[in-house]
N, C-alpha and C positions, 0 to 999 in steps of 0.2 A: 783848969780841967783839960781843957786840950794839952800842954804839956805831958798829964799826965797819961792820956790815953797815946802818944807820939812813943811817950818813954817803954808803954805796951805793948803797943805795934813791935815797935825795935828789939825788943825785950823775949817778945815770939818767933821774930825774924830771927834772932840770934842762935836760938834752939832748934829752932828748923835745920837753918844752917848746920848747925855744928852733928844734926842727927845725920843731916846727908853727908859729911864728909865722913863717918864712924861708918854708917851703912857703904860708902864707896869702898874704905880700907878691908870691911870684911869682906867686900865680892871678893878685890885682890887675890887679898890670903886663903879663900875657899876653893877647896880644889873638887868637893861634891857638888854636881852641876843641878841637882835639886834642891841644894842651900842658894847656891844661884839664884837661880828663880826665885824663891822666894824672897829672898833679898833685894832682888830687883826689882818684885812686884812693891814691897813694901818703900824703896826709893821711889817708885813713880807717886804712890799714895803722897809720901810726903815732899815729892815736888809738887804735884794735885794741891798741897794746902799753902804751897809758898806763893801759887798763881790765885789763890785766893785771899790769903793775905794780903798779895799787892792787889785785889779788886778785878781780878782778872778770871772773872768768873767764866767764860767762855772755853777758855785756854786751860785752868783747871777742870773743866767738865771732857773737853778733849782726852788731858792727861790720865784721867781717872777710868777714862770707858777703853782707850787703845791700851796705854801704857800697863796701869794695872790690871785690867781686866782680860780685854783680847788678848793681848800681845802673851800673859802667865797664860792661857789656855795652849796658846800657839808653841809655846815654849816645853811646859807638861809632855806635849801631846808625842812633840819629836825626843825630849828624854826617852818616852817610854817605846820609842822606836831606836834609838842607839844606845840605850844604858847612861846612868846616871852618874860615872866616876871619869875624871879627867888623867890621863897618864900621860904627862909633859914628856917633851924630850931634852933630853943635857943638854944644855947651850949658853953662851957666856950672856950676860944681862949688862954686858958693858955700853952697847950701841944701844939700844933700847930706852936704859937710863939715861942717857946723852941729851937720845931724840927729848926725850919726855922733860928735863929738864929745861934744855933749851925752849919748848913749844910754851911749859909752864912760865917761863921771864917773859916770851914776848905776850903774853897775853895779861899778865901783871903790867907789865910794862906801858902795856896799850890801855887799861884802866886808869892809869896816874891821870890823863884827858878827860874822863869823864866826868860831869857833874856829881855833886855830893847826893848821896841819899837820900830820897823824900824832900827837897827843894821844889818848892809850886813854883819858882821861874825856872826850871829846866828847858833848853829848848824846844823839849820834845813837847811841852805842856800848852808852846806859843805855836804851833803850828796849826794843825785843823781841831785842836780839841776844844777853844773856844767860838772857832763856828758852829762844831756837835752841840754846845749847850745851849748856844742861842738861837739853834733853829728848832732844838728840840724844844724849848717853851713853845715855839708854835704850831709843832706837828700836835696833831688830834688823833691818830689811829692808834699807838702804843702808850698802854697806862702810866709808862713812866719812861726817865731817860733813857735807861740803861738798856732799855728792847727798842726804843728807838734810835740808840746806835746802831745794839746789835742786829737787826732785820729792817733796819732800812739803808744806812750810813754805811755800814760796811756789811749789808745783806751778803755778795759776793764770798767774802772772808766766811762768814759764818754757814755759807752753803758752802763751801769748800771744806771746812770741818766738819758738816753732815755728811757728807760725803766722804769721807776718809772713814766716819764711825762705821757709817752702812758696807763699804767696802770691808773694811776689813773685820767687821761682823758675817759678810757673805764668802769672806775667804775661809774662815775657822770654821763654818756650817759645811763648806766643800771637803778640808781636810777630814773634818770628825766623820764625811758620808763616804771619802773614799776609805776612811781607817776601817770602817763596818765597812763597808763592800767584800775587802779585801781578808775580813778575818772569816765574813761569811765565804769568800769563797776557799780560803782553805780547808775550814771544814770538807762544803763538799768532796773536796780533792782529797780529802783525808778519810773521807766515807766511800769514795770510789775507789784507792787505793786497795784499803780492807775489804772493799766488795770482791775487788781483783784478787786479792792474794788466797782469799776465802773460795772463789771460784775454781783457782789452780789449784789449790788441795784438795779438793773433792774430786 
């Protein structure tokens, strides 16, 4: 049984995977910068389910409120202030593709060292995550382990992501009040304008 839910997991990871690299190629080749966005917002969605996949509930709830949600408002907001179409300029893609190739080997490269996939002796697994589970049998205040990591054990981490959501919720509230400020005061200007030109013809 476990086998077979392992072979699931991987099975989902794998699909995930392969939707964000399709979703990456089409940012690429999109030159309408409101296919962008959407594309984008849709990659954070399905990185949002790779960090819950891996049980990383936290860091998907992060990805899902900034990435996809704020961040496509923030995004929207300034298309409809510069126009939606991207007009490249001629230039050779030889250095570009160099850089990118190179930076793509060392970072393969630098994976060959890491642990194998979903391995419970991972270094990372022997460090503090079997003090989290043994002291969490004897914390009393949070219903289960998973809040008593997250708001007591690495309380800090997790107000550090409340804190980035409320930011940058309070950024988007600013830009949407100065985008109305600014349309209400053209109006005016455009009503005092015609008040003026109305006046000099009479």
């Amino acid at each position: 049984m476990a086998a077979v839910t392992a072979n699931a997991e991987t099975f989902v990871m794998m699909i995930l995977l392969t939707l964000l690299a399709a979703i990456t190629l089409a940012i690429i080749r999109q030159r309408n910068m409101f296919g962008v966005v959407i594309l984008a917002s849709i990659y954070s969605f399905l990185m949002a389910s790779v960090m819950l996949a891996l049980d990383a509930v936290d860091v998907a709830m992060t990805e899902a409120s900034v990435g996809a949600g704020i961040s496509t408002v923030v995004l929207l907001t300034t298309l409809y202030l510069t126009g939606s179409v991207e007009y490249p300029r001629p230039r050779s893609v030889a250095i570009p593709l160099f850089v990118s190739l190179v930076v793509g080997a060392a970072l393969v490269w630098g994976t060959i060292g890491l642990p194998d996939f979903g391995i419970a002796d991972a270094p990372i697994h022997k460090h503090v995550a079997p003090t989290y589970i043994e002291y969490s049998k004897k914390h009393e205040m949070p219903p289960n382990m998973v809040t008593a990591v997250l708001a007591d054990f690495r309380g800090f981490d997790t107000l550090g992501e409340t804190t980035v959501v409320f930011t940058a919720g309070i950024g988007v509230l600013l830009l949407l009040q100065g985008g109305w400020r600014t349309s209400g005061n053209s109006r005016r200007d455009d009503e005092d304008n015609e008040l003026d030109i109305d006046g000099g013809e009479a």
